[in-house]
BAROSE-136269 format. One record per residue: residue number from 0; x, y, z of N, C-alpha, C in turn. Coordinates in steps of 0.2 Angstrom, whole numbers. Atoms other than C-alpha are relative to their C-alpha. Example, Ala and Ser with C-alpha at 12.3 -4.5 7.8 and 13.67 -1.06 7.14 Angstrom:
BEGIN
> 0:4:-6:0:62:-22:39:4:6:0
> 1:-4:-6:-1:68:-5:36:-4:5:3
This chain:
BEGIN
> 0:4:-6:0:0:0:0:4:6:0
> 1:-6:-8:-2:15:12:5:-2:0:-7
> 2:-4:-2:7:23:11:-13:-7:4:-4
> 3:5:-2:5:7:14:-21:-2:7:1
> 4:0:-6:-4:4:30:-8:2:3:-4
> 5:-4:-5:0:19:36:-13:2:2:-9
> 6:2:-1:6:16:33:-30:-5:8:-3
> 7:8:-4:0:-3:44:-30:5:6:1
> 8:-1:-4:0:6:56:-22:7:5:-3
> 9:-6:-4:4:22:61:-32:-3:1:-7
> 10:2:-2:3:11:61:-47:-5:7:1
> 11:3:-5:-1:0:71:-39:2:8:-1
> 12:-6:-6:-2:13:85:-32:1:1:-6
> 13:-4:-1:6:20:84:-50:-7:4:-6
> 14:5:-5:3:3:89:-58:-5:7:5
> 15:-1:-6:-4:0:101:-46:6:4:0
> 16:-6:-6:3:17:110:-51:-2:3:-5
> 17:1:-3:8:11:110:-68:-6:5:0
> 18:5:-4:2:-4:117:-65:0:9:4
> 19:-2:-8:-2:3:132:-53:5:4:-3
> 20:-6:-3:4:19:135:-59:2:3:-7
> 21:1:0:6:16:134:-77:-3:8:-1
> 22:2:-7:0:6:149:-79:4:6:4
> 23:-4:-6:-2:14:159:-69:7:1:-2
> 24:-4:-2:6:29:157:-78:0:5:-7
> 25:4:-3:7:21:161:-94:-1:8:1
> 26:1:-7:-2:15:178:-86:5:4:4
> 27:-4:-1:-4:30:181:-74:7:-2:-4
> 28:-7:6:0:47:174:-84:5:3:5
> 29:-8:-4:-4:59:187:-73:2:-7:8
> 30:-1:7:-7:55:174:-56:1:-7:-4
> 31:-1:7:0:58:159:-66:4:-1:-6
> 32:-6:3:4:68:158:-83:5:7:-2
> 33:-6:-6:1:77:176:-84:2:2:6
> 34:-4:0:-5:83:174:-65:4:-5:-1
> 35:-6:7:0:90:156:-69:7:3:-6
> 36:-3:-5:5:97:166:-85:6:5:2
> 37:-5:-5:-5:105:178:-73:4:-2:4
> 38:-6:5:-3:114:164:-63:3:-2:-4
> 39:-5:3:5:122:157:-76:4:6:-3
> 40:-3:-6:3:126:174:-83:5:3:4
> 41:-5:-1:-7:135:176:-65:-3:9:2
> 42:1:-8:0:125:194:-64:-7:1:2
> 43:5:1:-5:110:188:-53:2:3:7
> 44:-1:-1:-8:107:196:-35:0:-3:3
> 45:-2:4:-4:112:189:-19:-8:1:4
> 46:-5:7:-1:106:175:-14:1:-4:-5
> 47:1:4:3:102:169:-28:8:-1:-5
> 48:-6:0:1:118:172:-35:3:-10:0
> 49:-5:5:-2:127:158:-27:-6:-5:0
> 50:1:10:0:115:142:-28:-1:-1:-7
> 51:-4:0:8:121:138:-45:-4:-9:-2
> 52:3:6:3:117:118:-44:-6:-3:-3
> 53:5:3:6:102:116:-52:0:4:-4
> 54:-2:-3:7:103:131:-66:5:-4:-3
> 55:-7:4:3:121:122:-69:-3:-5:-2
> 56:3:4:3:114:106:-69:-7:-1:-6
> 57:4:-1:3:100:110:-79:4:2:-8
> 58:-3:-4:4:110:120:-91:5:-4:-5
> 59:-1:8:5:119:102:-98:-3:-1:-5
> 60:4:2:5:104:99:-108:-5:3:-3
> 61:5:-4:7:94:115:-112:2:8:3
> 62:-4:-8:-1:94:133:-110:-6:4:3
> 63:6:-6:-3:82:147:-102:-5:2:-4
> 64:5:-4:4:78:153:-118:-2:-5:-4
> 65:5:2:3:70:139:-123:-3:-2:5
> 66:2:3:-6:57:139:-112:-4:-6:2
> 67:5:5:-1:47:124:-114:6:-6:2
> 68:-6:3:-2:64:113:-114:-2:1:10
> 69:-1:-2:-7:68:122:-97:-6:-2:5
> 70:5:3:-3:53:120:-90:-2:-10:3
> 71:1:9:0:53:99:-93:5:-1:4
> 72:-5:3:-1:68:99:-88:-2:2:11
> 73:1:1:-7:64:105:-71:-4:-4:4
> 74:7:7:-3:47:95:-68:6:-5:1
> 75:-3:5:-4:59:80:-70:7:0:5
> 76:-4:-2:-8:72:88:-56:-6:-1:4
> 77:5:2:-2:54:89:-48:0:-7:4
> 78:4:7:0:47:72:-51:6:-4:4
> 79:-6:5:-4:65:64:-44:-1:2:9
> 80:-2:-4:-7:66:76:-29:-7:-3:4
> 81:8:-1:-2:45:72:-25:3:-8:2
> 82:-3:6:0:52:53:-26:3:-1:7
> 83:-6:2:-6:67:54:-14:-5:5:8
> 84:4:-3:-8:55:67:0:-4:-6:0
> 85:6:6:-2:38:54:0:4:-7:2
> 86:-3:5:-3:51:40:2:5:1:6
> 87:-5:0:-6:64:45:13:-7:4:6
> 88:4:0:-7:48:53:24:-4:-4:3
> 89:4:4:-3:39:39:24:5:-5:6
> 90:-5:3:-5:55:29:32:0:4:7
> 91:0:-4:-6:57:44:44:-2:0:7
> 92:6:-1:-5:41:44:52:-1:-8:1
> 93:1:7:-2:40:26:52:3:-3:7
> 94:-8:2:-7:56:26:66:-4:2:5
> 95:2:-4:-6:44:38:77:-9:-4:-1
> 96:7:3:0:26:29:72:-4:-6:-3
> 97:3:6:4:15:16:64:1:3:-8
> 98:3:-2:6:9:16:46:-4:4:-3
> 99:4:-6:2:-5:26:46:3:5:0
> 100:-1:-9:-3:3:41:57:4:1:-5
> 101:-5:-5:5:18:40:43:-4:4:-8
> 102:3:-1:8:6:40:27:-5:6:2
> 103:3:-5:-1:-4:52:36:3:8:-1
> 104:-7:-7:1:12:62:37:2:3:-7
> 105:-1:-1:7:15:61:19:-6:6:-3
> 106:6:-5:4:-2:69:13:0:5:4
> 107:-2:-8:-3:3:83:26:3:4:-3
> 108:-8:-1:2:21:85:18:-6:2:-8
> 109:1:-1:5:11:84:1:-7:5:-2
> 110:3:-3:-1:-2:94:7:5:8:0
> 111:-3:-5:-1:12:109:11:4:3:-4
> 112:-3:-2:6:21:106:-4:-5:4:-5
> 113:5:-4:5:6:112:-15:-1:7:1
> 114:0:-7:-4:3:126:-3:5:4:-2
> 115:-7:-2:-1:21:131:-7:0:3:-6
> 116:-2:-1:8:18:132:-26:-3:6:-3
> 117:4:-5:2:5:148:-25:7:6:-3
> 118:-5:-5:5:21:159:-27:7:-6:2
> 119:-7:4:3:36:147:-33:2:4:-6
> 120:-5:-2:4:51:151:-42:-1:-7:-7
> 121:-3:4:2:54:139:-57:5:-5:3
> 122:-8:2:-4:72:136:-50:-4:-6:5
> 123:1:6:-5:70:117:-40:1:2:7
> 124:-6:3:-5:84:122:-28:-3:-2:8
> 125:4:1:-5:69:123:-14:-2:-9:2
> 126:3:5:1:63:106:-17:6:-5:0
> 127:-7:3:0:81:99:-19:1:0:6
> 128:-2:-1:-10:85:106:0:-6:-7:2
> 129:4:4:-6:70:97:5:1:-7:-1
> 130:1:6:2:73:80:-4:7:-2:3
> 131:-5:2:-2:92:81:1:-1:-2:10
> 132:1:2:-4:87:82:18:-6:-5:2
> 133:2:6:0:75:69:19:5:-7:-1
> 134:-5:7:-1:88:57:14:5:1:4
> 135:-5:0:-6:99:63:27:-2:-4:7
> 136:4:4:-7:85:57:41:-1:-5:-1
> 137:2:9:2:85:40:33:9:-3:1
> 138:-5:3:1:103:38:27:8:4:6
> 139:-3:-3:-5:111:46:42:5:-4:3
> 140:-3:6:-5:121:30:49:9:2:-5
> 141:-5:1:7:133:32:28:4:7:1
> 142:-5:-7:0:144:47:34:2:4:-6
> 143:-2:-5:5:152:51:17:-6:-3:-5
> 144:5:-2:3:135:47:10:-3:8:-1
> 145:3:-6:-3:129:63:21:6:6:-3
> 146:-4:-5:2:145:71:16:1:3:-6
> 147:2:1:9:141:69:-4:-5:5:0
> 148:5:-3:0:123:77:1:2:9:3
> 149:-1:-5:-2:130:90:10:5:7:-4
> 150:-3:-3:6:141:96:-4:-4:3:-5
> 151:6:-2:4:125:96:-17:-2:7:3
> 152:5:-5:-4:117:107:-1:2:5:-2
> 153:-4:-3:1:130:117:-2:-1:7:-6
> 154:2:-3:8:129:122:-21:-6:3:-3
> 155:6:-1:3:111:122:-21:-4:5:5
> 156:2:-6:-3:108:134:-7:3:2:5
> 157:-4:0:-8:116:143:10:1:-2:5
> 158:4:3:-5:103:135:19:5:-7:0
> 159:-3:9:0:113:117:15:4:-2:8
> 160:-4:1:-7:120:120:33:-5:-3:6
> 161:5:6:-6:105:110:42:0:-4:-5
> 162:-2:5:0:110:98:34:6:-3:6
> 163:-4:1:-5:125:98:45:-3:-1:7
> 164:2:2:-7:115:100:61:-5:-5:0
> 165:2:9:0:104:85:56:4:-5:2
> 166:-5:5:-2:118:75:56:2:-1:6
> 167:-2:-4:-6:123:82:73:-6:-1:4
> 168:7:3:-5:106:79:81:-2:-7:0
> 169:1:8:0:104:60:74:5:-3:5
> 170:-5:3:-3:121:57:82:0:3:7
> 171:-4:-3:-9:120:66:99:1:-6:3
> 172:0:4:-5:119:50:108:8:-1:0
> 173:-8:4:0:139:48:101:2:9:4
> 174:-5:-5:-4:143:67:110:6:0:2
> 175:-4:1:-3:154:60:120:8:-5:-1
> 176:-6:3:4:165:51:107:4:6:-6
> 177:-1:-6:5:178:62:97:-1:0:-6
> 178:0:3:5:174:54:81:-5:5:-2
> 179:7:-4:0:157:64:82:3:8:0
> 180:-3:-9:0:167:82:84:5:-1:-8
> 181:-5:1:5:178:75:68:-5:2:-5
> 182:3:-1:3:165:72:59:-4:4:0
> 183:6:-5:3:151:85:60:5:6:1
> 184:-3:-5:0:167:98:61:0:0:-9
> 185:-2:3:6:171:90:43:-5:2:-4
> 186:8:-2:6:152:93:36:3:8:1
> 187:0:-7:-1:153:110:44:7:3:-5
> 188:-3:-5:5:169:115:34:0:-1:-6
> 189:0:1:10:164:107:17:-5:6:-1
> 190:4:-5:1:150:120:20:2:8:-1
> 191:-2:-5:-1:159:133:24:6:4:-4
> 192:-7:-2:4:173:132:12:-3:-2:-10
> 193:6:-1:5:159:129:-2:-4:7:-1
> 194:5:-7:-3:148:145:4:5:5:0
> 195:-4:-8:1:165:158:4:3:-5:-5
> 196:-3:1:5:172:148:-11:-4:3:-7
> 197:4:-3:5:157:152:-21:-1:9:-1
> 198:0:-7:-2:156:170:-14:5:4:-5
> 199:-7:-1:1:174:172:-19:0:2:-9
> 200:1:3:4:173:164:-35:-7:5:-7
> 201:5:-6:5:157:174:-44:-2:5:2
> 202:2:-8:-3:158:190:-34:-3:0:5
> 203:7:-3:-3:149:201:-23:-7:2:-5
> 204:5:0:4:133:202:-28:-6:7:6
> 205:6:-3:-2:118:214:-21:-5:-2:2
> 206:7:2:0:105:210:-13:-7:2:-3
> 207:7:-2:4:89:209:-22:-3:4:1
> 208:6:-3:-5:79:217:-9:5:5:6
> 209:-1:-2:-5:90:221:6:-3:0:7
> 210:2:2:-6:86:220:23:-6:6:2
> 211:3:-6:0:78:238:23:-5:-1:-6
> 212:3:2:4:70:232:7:-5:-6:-1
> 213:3:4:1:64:217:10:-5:-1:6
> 214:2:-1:-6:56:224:28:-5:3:-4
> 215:4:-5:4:46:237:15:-6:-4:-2
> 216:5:5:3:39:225:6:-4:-6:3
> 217:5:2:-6:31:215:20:-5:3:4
> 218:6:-3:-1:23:228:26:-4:5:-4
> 219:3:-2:6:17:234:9:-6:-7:-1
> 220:2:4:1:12:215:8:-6:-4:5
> 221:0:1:-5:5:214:25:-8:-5:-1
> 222:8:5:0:-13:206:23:2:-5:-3
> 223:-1:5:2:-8:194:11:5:-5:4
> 224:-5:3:-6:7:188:22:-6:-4:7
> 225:6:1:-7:-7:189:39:-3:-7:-2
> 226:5:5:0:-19:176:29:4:-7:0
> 227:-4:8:1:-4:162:23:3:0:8
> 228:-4:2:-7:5:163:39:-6:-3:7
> 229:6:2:-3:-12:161:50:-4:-6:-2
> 230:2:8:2:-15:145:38:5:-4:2
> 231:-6:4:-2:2:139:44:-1:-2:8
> 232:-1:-1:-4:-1:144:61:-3:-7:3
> 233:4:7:-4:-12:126:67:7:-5:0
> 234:-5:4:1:3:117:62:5:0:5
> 235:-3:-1:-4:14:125:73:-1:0:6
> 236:2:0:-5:5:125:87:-1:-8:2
> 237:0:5:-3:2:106:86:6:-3:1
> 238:-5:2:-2:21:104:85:3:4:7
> 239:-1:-1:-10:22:115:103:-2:-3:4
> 240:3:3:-7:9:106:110:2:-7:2
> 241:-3:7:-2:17:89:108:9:0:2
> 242:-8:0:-1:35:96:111:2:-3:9
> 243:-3:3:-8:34:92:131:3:-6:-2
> 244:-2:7:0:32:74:128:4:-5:-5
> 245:-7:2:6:45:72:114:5:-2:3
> 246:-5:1:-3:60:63:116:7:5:-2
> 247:-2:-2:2:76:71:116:1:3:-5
> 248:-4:0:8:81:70:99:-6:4:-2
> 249:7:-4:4:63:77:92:1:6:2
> 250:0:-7:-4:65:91:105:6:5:-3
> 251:-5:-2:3:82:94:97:-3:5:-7
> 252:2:-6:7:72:97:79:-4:3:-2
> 253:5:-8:-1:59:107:85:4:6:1
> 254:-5:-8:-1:72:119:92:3:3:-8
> 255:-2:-2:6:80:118:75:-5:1:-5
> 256:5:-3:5:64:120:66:0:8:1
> 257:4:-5:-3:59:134:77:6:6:-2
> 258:-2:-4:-1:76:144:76:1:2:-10
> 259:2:-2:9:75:140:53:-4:4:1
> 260:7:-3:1:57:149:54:3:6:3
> 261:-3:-8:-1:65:164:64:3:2:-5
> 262:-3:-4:6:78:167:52:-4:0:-7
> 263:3:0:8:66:163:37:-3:6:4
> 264:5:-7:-1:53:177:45:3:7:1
> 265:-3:-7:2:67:190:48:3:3:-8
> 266:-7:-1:7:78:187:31:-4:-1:-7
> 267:3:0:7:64:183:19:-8:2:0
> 268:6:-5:4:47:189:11:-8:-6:4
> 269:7:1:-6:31:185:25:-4:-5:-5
> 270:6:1:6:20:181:8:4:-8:-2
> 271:-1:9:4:32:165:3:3:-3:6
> 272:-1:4:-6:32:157:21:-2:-5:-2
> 273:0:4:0:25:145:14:5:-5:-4
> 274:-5:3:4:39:140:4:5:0:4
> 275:-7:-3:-9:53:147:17:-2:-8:6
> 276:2:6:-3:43:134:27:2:-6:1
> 277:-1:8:2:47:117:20:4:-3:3
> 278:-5:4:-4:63:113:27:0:-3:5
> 279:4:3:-8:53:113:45:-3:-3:1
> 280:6:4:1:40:102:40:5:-7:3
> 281:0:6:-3:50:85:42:2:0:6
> 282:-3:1:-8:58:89:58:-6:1:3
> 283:5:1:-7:41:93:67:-5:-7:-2
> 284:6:5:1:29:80:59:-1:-7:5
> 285:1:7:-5:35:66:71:-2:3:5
> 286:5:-4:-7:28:78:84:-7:0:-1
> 287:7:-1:0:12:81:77:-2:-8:-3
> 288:2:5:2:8:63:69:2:-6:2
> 289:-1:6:-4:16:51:79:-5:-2:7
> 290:5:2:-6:6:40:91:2:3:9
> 291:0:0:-8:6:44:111:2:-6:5
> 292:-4:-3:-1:17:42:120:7:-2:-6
> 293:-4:1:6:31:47:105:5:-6:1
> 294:-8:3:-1:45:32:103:4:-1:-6
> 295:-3:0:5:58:29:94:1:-6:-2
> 296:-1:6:3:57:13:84:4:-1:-4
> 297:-7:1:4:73:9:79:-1:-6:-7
> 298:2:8:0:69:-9:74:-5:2:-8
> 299:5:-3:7:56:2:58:6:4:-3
> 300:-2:-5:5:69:13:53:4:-1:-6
């Protein structure tokens, strides 16, 4: 039944791309095939600037300005990514619940992703973040697995740095061994030597907005931002109200849910929380959908 689940719903997710993001492409190109245009041109503003990996990798086999190409090409970056999240969440949540609460968790997760796509870029690199980290909460044990993924994060956005601290909250139990400060030092500086290599490498850049520009425009935007973030808000609430009884480790990625959503709410645009959001979705869901009292089923993972 999973497979078939996860079947329904990567099809689905994937006609749901088409059917939001398509048009707005069509009326909109500057958000989606003359920014990627502008990354490759090395003459995009910060941040987009530096996440190059999917332009690049796209840019192999078609070009911006042919838009119908570029467009397929990304569905199937899409369609792989929608693959690697419903599979690596449904393992996830399997570690922390039954069958139901995980499949329940998926049409959450797939419920969130459509939400996301009212304003979407073209550009995957969103949806890439969310797929690389999903397989991190599965394939968490394969070190330089994680270390392969962490490099992609890297390239594909600035955010790639929880990545790191996943790894680093699946392992807290080794704290106490050095092996554990080697390694999540190691993630942390392929990050770090990735993020000022690319800086380096294709300039300063400007930002789009600014901080003082990007504060205007939220409160130009104010009402639309109020309705999406008061759609989100039940969600959040049901991962505070299950955070007492969490163990450890969950309590861990709510924190770090909770500190992504801060900086997503200071440093980007109120109106695409729902997008800015995603990264947080698999770290609380074992809070809100796992059974009472929450465990950790090793034995499922």
């Amino acid at each position: 039944m999973k497979i078939g689940v996860i079947i329904f719903l990567v099809l689905m997710t994937c006609g749901n791309f088409i059917y939001s993001v398509l048009p707005s492409c069509n009326i909109n190109t500057e958000g989606c095939y003359d920014n990627d245009q502008a990354i490759l041109d090395h003459t995009a503003g910060a941040p987009y600037r530096y996440r190059v990996l999917a332009p690049y990798a796209m840019n192999l086999v078609s070009t911006p300005s042919n838009q119908s190409a570029w467009f397929s090409v990304s569905l199937v970056i899409h369609l792989a990514s929608f693959s690697v999240i419903y599979m690596g969440l449904y393992a996830w949540l399997r570690r922390w619940g039954s069958d139901a609460s995980a499949i329940g968790g998926l049409f959450l997760m797939a419920l969130m992703v459509a939400f996301s796509f009212h304003q979407y870029p073209l550009s995957p690199n969103s949806i890439i973040e969310l797929a690389l980290m999903c397989a991190t909460l599965v394939l968490w044990k394969r070190f330089w697995i994680i270390a392969v993924m962490v490099i992609l994060a890297s390239f594909n956005r600035e955010t790639g740095v929880l990545l790191v601290a996943i790894y680093g909250l699946l392992h807290m139990a080794d704290f106490r061994k050095r092996g554990f400060y080697i390694q999540l030092l190691s993630l942390a500086g392929l990050w770090v030597v990735i993020t000022v290599g690319l800086h380096i490498t294709l300039g300063a850049a400007p930002h789009i907005l600014g901080l003082a520009g990007t504060f205007q425009r939220n409160i130009d935007n104010l009402p639309q931002a109020l309705i999406i973030n008061l759609i989100l808000l039940p969600l959040w609430i049901l991962a505070a109200m299950s955070y007492r009884r969490s163990p450890l480790m969950l309590k861990g990625f709510g924190l770090l849910a909770a500190a992504y959503l801060v900086s997503a709410f200071v440093g980007g645009l109120w109106g695409e929380i729902g997008r800015l959001s995603l990264p947080a979705i698999p770290l609380i869901l074992p809070l809100i959908v796992s059974e009472k009292p929450i465990q950790d089923q090793l034995t499922l993972s």
